[in-house]
C-alpha positions as a printed Julia matrix, in Angstrom:
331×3 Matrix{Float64}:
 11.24  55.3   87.35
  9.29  56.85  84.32
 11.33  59.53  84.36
 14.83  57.23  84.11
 13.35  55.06  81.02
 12.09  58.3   79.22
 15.33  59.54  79.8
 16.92  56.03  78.71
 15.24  55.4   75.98
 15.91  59.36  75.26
 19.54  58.61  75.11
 19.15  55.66  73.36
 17.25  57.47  70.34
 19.89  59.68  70.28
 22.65  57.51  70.26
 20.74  55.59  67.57
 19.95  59.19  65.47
 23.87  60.05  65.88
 24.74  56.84  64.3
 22.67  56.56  61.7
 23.87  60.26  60.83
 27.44  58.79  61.34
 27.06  55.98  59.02
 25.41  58.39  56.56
 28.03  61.17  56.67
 30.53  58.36  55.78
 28.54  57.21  53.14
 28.74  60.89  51.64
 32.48  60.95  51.99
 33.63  57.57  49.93
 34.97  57.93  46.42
 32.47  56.83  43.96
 34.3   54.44  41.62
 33.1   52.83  37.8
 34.13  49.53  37.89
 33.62  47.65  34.34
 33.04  44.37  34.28
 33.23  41.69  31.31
 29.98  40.03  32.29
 27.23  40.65  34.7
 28.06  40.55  38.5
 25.79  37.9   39.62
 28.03  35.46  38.0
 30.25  33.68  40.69
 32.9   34.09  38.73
 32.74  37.83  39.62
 32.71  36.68  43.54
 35.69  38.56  45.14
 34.41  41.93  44.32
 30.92  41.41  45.26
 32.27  39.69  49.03
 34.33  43.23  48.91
 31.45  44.73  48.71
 29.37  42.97  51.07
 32.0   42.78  53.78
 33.19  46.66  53.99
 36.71  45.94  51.85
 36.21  48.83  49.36
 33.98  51.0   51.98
 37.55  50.62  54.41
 39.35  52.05  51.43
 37.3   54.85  51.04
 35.36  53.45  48.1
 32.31  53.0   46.73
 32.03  50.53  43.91
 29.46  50.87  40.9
 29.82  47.86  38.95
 28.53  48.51  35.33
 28.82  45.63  32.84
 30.71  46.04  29.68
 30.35  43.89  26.26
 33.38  41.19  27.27
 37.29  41.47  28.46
 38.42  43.35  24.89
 35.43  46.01  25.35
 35.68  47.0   28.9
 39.87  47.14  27.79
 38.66  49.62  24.95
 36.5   51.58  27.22
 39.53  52.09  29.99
 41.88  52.66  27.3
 40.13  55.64  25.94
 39.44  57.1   29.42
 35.54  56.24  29.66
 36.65  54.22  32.61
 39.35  54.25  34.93
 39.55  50.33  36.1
 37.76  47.25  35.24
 37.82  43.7   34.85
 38.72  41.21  32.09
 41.62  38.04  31.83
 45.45  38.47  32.36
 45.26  37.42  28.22
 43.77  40.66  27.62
 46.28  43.03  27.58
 47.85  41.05  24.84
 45.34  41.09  22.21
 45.03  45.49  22.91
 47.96  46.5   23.63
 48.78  45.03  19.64
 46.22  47.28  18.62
 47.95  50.32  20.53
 45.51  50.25  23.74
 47.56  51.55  26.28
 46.14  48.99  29.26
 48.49  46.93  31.56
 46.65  44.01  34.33
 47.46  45.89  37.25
 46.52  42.37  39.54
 45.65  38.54  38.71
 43.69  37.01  40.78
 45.46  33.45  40.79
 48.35  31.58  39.82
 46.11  29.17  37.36
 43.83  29.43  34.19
 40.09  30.45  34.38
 39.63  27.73  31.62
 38.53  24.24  32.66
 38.38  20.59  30.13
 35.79  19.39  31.1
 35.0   15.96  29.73
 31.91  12.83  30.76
 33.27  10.63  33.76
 32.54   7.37  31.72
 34.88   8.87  28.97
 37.41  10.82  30.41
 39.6   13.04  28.51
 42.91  13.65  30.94
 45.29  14.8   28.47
 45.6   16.7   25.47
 46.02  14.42  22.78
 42.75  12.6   23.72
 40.72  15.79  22.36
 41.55  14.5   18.8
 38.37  13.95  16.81
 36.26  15.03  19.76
 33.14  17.22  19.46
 33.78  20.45  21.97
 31.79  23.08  23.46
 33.17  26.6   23.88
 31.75  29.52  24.15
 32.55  31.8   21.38
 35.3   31.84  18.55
 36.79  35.21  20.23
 36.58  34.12  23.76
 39.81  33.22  26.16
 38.38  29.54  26.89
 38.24  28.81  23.46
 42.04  30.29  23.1
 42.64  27.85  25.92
 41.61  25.29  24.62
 43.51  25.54  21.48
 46.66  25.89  23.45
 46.03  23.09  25.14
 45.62  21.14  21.92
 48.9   22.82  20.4
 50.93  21.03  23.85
 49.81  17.98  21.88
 50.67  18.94  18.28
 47.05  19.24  16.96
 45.29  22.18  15.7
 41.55  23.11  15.62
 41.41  20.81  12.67
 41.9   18.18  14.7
 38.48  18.47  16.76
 34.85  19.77  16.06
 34.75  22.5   18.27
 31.74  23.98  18.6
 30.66  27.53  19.84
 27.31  27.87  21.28
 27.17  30.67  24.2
 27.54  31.0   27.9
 24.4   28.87  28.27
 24.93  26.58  25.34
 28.34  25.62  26.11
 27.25  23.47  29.24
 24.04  22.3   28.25
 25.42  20.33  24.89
 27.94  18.66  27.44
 25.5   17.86  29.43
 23.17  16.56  27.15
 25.62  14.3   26.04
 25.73  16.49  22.26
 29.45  17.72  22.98
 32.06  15.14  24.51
 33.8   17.82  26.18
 33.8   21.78  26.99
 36.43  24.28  27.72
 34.73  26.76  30.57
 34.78  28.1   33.28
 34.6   26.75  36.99
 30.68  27.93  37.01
 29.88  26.4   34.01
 31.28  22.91  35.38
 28.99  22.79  38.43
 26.03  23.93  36.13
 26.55  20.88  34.49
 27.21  18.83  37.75
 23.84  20.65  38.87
 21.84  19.09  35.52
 22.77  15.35  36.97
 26.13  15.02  34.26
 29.13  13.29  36.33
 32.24  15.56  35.09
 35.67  14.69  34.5
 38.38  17.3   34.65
 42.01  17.25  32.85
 44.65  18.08  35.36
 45.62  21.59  35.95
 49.32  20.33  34.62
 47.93  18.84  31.17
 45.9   22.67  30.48
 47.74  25.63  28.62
 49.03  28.03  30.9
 46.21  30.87  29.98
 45.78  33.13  32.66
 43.06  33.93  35.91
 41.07  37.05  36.22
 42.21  40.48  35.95
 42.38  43.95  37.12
 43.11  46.45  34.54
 43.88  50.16  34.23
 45.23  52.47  32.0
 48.43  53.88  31.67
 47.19  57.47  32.2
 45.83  55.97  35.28
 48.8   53.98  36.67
 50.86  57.2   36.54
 47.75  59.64  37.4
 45.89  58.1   40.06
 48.11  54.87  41.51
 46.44  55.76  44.76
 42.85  54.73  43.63
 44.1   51.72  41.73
 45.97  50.67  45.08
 42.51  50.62  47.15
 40.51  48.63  44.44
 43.01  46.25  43.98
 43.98  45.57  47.76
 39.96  45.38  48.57
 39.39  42.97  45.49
 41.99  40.47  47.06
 40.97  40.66  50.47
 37.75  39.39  48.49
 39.53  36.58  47.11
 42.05  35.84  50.14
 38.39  35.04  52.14
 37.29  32.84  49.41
 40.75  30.57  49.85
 40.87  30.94  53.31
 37.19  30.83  55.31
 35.52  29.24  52.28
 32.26  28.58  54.55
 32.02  32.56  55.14
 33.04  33.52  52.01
 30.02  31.39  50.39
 27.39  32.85  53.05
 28.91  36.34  52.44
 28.26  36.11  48.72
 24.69  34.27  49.19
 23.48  37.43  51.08
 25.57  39.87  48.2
 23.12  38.04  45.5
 20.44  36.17  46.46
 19.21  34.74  43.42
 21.92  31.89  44.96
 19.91  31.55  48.23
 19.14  27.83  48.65
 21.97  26.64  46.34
 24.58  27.7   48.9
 25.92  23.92  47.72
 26.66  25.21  43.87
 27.96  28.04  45.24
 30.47  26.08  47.59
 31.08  23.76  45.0
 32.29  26.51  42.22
 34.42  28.26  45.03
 36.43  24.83  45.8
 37.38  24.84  41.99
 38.73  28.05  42.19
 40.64  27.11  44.99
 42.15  24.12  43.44
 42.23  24.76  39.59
 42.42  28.86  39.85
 43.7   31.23  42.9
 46.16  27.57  43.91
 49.8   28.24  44.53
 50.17  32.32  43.96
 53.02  32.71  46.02
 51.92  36.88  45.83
 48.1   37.25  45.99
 47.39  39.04  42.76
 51.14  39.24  41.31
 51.41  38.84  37.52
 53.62  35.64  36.32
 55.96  36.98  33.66
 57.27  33.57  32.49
 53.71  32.48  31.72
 52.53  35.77  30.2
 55.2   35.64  27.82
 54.69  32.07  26.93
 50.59  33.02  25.99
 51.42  36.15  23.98
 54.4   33.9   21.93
 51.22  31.49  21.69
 48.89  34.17  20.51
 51.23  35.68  17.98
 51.68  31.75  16.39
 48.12  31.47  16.18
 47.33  35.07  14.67
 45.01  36.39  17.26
 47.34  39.2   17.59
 50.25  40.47  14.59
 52.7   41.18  16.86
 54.16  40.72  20.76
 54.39  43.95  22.95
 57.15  44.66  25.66
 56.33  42.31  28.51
 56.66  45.63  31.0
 53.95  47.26  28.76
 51.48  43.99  29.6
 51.77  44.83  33.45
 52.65  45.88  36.78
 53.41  44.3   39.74
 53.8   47.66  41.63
 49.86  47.4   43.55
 50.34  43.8   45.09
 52.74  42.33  47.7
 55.22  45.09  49.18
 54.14  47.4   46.65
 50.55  47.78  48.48
């Protein structure tokens, strides 16, 4: 009987040593891969590639992901288009405002049909359309940032300009906490900004995903160079990111424990964390008929809105903005 458990247990080690040296020869074989991001990971915003990560997505592509965090969606564009990167992360906007500077970039995926930018106004004074932000005082993050491009296109559906409103820029922090304090009577933000102010005891209003400009989600970006060079690697990162997102919209409860474990400076608030994923689902990734497909219509209608407002001199070729060629029955 000794004999048979030293013998088991034997087998067992071995089984166990074979594994291990299984798991670790696969480890060695994956494709290390730079992936730039706008802002730092642990935000939620940057969800669908950390759940890739955390469930296997890029790891069954052959992949393994370093995230390094770039200086916003126009620098990590920069540092692709000069071939310090070879993908990263930024808004479908961004290939407008670099390609008119000759950055040869196209958003190679979207992750959702609706904008990343949220009105957010107090529930005892709601602000559901876009002539009621005229003479309001509102929060957005920066001068140069999408939201606050948002927000002025939302303005411009009712004929007012950014005369019209004191809008005010104060940060990624500040942006929610004058809202919340009652200093701002609205913000334009994103979905994790909204529950951050939810989380601080303010009761939120949103405008209608109809009444908003039609800015764009999230997006994947690469190179031209790359696109034509390595479409195989772009391929992998892109179908792994929307497997990350596709979980998100589809098994929300997993997705939120999934991303908990991924960064667990969110364990114990598993209830933001659900609460910023349910906006996505209704305000962001809604009614993509292709997960991560590029809408042409609407990219064309926010670089003739750029080009009025002088962010950028002139429009590019729509074909030059994108491709559609990594998502739906081109993956």
């Amino acid at each position: 009987m000794k004999k048979l458990f030293a013998m088991t247990a034997l087998g067992a080690c071995a089984l166990f040593s074979t594994s291990a040296a299984l798991a670790a020869e696969a480890g060695k074989n994956l494709q290390e891969v730079t992936y730039l991001l706008p802002a730092p990971k642990t935000l939620p915003s940057f969800a669908p590639w950390l759940i890739a990560e955390k469930e296997g997505y890029f790891a069954e592509e052959g992949l393994k992901v370093n995230f390094v965090t770039g200086k916003g969606g126009v620098d990590v564009a920069k540092q692709i288009g000069a071939g310090n990167a070879v993908i990263g992360g930024a808004i479908g906007d961004t290939p407008i405002i670099v390609r008119a500077n000759g950055i040869p970039v196209k958003a190679v995926a979207v992750l959702g049909a609706g904008s990343l930018t949220l009105v957010a106004s107090h529930d005892d004074k709601p602000i559901n359309k876009p002539a009621d932000l005229k003479g309001k005082t509102i929060s957005v993050m920066a001068y140069t940032d999408t939201t606050y491009y948002a927000l002025l296109g939302t303005m411009r559906k009712a004929g007012l300009t950014r005369d019209d409103a004191n809008i005010q820029a104060a940060g990624p922090a500040g942006v929610w906490q004058l809202f919340s304090s009652g200093k701002t009577d609205a913000m334009a933000g994103v979905p994790d900004w909204v529950v951050s102010a939810r989380t601080a005891g303010t009761k939120v209003n949103l405008m209608p995903a109809n009444e908003l400009f039609d800015s764009m989600a999230q997006a994947i970006l690469a190179s031209d160079e790359s696109i034509k060079n390595n479409p195989e690697l772009i391929q992998k990162m892109v179908r792994a990111t929307l497997k990350g997102m596709t979980l998100i919209m589809k098994d929300t409860d997993k997705a939120v424990a999934s991303y908990v474990e991924a960064n667990p400076a969110f364990k114990g608030k598993e209830g933001e964390v659900r609460q910023i994923f349910d906006l996505f689902n209704e305000y962001v990734y809604a009614n993509q008929q292709v997960p991560g497909q590029m809408n042409v219509d609407r990219l064309a209608k926010v670089q003739d809105f750029y080009v009025s407002e002088g962010v950028v001199s002139k429009a590019s070729k729509l074909e030059d903005l994108y491709t559609n060629q990594f998502v739906g029955a081109g993956q």
